[in-house]
FIZA-637729 format. One record per residue: x, y, z of N, C-alpha, C in turn. Coordinates in steps of 0.02 Angstrom, whole numbers, plus 50000, padded with zeros to 5 digits. Atoms other than C-alpha are relative to their C-alpha. Example, Ala and Ser with C-alpha at 12.3 -4.5 7.8 and 13.67 -1.06 7.14 Angstrom:
// residues 2
500454994150000506154977550390500455006050000 499584994149997506844994750357499615005550037 
END
This chain:
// residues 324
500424994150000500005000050000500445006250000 499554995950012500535015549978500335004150059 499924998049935500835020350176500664995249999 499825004750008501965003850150499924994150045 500225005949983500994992950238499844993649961 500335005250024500654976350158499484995950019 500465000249996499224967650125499844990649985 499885006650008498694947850132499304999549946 500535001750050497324940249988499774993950051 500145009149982496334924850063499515000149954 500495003350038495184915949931499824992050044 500335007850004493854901849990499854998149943 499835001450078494414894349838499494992350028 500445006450013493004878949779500294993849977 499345004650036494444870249694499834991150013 500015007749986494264855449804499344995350032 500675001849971492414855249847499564993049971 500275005150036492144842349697500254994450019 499725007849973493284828849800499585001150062 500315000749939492104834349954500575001550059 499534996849941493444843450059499855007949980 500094989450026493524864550054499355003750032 500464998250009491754862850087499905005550061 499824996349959491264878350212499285003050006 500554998050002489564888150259500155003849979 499914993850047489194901450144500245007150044 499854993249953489334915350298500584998150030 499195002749990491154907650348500355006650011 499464992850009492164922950294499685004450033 500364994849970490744935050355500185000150068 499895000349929490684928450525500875001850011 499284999149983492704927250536500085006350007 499754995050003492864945850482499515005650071 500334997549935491384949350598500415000450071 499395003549946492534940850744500505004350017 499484996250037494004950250679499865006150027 500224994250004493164965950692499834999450083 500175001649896492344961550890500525002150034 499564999649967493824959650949500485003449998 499574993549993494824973550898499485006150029 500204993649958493614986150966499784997250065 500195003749930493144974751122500584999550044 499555002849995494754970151152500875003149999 499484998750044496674975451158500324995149972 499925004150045496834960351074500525001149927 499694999350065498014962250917499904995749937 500465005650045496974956650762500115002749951 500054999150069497064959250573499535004549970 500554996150022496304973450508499634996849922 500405003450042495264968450369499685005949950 500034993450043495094979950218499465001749928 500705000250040493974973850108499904992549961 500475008049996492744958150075499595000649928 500465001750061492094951449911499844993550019 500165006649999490884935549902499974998549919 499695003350044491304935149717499494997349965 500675001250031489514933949658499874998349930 499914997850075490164938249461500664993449985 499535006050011491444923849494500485001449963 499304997850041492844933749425500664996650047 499625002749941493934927349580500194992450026 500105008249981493484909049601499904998150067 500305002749901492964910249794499895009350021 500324991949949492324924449914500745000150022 499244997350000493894934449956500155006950048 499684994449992494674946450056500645003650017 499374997349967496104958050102500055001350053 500034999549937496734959750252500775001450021 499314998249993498174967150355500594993450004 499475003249998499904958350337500295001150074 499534999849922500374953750536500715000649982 499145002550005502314959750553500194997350067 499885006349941503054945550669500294995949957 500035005850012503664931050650499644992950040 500365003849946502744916250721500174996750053 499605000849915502964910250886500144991649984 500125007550013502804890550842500974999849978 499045001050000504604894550754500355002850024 499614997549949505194904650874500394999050056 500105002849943504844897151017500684994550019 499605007749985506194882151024500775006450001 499424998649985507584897851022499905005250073 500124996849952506804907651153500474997250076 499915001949968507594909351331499364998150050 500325001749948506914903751494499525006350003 500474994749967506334919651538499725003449931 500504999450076505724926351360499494993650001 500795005650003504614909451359499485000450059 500464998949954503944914951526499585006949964 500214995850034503504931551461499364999849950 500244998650060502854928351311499254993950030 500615004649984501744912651387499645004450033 500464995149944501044926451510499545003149965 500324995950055500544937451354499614994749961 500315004450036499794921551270499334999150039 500585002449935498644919651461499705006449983 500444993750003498234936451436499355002149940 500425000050040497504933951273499394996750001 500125003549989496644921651325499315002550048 500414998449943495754930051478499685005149958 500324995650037495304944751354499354995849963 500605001250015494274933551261499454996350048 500625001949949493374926351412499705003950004 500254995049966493004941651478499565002649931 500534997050039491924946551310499494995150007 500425000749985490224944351312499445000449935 500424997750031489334942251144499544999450002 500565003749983487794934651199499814992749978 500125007749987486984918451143500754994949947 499745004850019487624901051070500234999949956 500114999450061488324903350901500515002749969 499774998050023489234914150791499985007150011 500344993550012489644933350774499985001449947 500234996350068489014942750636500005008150023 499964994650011489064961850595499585002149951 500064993550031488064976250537499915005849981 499794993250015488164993250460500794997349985 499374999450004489755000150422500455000950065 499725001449961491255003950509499945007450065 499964994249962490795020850585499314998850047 500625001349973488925012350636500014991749997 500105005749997489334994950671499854998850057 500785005049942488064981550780500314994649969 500055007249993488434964550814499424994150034 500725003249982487394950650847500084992349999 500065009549979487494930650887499714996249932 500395006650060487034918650706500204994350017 500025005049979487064904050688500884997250003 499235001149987488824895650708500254997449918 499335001350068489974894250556500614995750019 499555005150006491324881250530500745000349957 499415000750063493274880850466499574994249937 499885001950065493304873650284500164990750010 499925005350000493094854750279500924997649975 499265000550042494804847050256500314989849991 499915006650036494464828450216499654999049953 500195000150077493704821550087499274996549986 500655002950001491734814450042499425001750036 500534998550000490794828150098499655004049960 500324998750055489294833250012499915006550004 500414992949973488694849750097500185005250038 499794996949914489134863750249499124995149995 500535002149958487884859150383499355004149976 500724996449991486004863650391500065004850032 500254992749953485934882450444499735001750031 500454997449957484334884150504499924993450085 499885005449986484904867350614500705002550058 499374998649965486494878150696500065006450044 500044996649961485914889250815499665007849977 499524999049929486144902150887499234997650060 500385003349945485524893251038500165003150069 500154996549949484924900851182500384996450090 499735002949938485554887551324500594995749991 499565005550019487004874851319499414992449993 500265006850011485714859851333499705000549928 499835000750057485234865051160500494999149952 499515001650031486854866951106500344991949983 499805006549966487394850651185499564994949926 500245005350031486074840751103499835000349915 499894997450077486274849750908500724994649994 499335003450020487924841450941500034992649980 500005008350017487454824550972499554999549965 500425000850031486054824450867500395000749918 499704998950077487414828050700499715005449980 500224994850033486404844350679500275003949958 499514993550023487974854050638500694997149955 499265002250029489064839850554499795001849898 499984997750069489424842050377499504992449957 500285007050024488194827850270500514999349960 499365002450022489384815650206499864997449929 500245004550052489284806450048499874991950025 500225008849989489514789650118499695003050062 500274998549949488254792450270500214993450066 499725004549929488724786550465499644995349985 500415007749985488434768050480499454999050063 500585001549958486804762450563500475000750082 499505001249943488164756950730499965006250021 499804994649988488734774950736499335005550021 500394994749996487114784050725499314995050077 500345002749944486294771450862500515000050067 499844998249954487624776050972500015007950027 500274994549995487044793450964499424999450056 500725002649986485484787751046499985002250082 499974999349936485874785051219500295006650012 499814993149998487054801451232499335004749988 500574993449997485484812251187499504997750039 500355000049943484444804751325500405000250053 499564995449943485924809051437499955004750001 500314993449990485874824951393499435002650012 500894994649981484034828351388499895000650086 499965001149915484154819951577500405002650056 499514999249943485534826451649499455006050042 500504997949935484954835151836500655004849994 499614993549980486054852251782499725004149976 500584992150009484864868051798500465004549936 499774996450046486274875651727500155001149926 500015001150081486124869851568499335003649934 500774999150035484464877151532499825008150015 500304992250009484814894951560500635005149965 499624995450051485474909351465500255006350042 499874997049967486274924851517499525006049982 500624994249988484574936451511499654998350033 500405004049948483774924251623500554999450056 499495002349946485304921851745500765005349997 499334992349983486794934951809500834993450026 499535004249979487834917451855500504998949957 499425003450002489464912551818499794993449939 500205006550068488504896351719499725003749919 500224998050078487544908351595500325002249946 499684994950016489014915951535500374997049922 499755002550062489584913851340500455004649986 499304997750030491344917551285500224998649927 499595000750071492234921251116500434994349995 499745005249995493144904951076500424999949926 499644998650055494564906150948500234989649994 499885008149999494544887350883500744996449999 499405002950011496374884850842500445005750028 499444994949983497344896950952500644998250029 499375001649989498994888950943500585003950002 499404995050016500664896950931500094998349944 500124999050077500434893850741499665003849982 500274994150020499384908350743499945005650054 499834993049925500134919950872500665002249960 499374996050031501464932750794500065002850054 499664997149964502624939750876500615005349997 499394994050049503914954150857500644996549991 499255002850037505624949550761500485001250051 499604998349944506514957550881499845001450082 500255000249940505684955751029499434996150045 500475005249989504864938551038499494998850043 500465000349938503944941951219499445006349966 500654995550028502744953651117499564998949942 500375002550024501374947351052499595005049920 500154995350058500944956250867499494998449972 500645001550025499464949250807499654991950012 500045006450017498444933050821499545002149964 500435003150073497774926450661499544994449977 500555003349997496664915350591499584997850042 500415002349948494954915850684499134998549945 500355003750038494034906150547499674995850039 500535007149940492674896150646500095002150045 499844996849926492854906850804499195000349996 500785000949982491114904250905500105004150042 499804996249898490484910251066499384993550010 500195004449950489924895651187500095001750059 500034998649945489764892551337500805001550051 499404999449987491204897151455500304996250052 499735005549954491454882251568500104996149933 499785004850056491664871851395500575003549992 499364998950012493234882251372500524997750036 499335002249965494934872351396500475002749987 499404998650047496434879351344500604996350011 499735004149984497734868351308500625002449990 499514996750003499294875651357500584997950008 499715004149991500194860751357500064998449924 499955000350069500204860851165500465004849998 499684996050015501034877751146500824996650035 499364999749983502444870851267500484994149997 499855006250019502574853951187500664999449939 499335001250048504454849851116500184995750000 499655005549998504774831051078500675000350026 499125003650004506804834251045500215001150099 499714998949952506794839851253499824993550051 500005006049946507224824051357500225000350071 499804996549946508074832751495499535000650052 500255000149968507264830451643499935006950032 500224993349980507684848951705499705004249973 500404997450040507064856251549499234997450009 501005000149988505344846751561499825000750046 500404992849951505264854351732499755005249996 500064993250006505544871651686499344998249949 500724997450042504064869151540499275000350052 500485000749942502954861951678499865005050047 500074993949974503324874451778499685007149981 500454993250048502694887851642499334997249993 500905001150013501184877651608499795001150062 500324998349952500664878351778500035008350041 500034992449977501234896251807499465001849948 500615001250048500014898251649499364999250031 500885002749980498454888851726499925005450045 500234997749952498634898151891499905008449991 500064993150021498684915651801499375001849980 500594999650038497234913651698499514998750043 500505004649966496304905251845499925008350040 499994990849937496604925051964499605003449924 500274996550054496194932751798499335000349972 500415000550011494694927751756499764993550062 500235003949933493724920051934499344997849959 500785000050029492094917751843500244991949970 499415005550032493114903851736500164996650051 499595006149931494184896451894499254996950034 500305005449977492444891951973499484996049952 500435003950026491714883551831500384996349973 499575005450011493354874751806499934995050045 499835002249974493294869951954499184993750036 500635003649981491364863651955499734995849961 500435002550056490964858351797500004994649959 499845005550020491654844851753499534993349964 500465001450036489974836251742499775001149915 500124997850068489504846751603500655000249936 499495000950025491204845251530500044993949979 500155006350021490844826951504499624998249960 500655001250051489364828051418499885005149939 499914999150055490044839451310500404994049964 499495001150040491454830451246499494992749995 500285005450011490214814851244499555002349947 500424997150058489134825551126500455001949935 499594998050055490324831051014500514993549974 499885005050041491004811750990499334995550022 500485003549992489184804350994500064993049955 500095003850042489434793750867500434994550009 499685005449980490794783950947499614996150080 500535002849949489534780351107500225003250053 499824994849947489594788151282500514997350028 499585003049943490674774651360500765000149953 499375000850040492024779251231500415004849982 499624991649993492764797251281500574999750059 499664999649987494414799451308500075006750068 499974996749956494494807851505500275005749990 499684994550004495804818751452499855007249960 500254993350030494664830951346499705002350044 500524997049952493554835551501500545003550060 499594996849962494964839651611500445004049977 499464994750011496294853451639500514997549979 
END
């Protein structure tokens, strides 16, 4: 540009929609830039300005498209393995912080954000939930829209999940097995004895009603950071499929960011341990609303992650997604 900022292109290119991968809901990009947009005025968050959006209607482009600012950084994912001790504390601190920023927003219900007006009269508003870009192969469709919220309680949410409301239809469709182990899971959910599942935050001022921004893939593969000054966080990026749910379903797994096979060193995988748990206990003071529904919810933390693999049966969820 002519300020000499640079500028990034993304195309939801269709390319690979005819092998049944790519596939994506038509409001995908909308919602993302919606997101995008939230959280830079909600937020001191450091997000991608976003400059201008075509859906490519005239098909001069070959996918809906837009520009968007060029984060300067480099990313933390390759950074990270030269960083010191105390730069990786740092910078993990600034990663918690991001973290607590998006708790602490509040878009209201179950779902997606969306935007509108322009940028001098913009309103946001809860749709239905949007999805990253399929990325295997033999499906036919995005999900049913009017089938994906936005839902007013988590026990709707919950049971859209196990019910396949929101999966993508496949070409080869789930085997009979798979879709009768759905079965039982959604009379768990309908049954479970948690009030809190059945209220929203215009009916309830609690700690349970409370729905948070949820950035689906916020790894250190999409955390920039300055070139010269790695403990400063310069932009995070891609928030393609970013929802807002409920905020006891939020885990963050901060044991990914500080995950390095080549370190066998027993003092080194102290010191990481040591950051992950300086990590948990930061975020836990930071946001209290969060620490006691970490520390309660567990129930409902089960019956998500049993909803969201319904199809493998209830007695077949791996413990370690429901816990810290």
């Amino acid at each position: 540009m002519d300020d000499g900022r640079t500028v990034i292109g993304r195309v939801l290119s269709p390319s690979f929609i005819e092998y049944g991968a790519g596939v994506y809901p038509e409001d995908t990009m909308e919602a993302e830039i919606a997101a995008m947009r939230y959280v830079k005025i909600h937020s001191s968050i450091p997000v991608p300005e976003v400059y201008y959006h075509d859906k490519d209607k005239n098909g001069e482009v070959g996918g809906e498209w837009m520009l968007l600012e060029d984060i300067q950084g480099t990313n933390l994912y390759l950074k990270w393995p030269e960083l010191s001790v105390d730069q990786r504390r740092k910078v993990g601190l600034a990663v918690v912080e991001v973290w607590a920023q998006l708790m602490r927003l509040r878009p209201g219900a179950i779902g997606s954000i969306n935007a509108s007006g322009d940028d001098d009269k913009i309103s946001f508003y809860v749709g239905p939930m949007t999805f990253m870009p399929t990325n295997v192969g033999k499906t036919k469709a995005p999900p049913d829209r009017s089938k994906c919220g936005p839902f007013s309680c988590a026990r709707d949410w919950l049971l859209a999940l196990a019910r396949l409301d929101m999966d993508f239809p496949r070409e080869i469709p789930w085997a009979e097995e798979a879709i009768s182990n759905t079965i039982p899971v959604i009379a768990d959910i309908k049954a479970a004895p948690l009030p809190y599942l059945d209220i929203s935050e215009t009916s309830d001022p609690s700690p349970w009603s409370i729905n948070a921004l949820f950035h689906v893939d916020l790894g250190s593969h999409n955390i920039m950071v300055d070139s010269d000054d790695p403990t400063i966080i310069t932009g995070v990026i891609d928030w393609e499929g970013a929802c807002v749910v409920p905020l006891w379903s939020i885990l963050p797994r901060f044991s990914d960011l500080l995950r390095e096979p080549h370190i066998t060193q027993p003092a080194e995988l102290e010191a990481l341990n040591e950051l992950r748990l300086l990590m948990e206990r930061t975020l836990l003071e930071a946001v209290p609303e969060w620490a006691k529904l970490r520390a309660e919810g567990l129930e409902a933390r089960i019956l998500h992650t049993q909803a969201s693999l319904s199809t493998a049966g209830r007695h077949n969820v791996d413990v370690f997604d429901v816990v810290f």
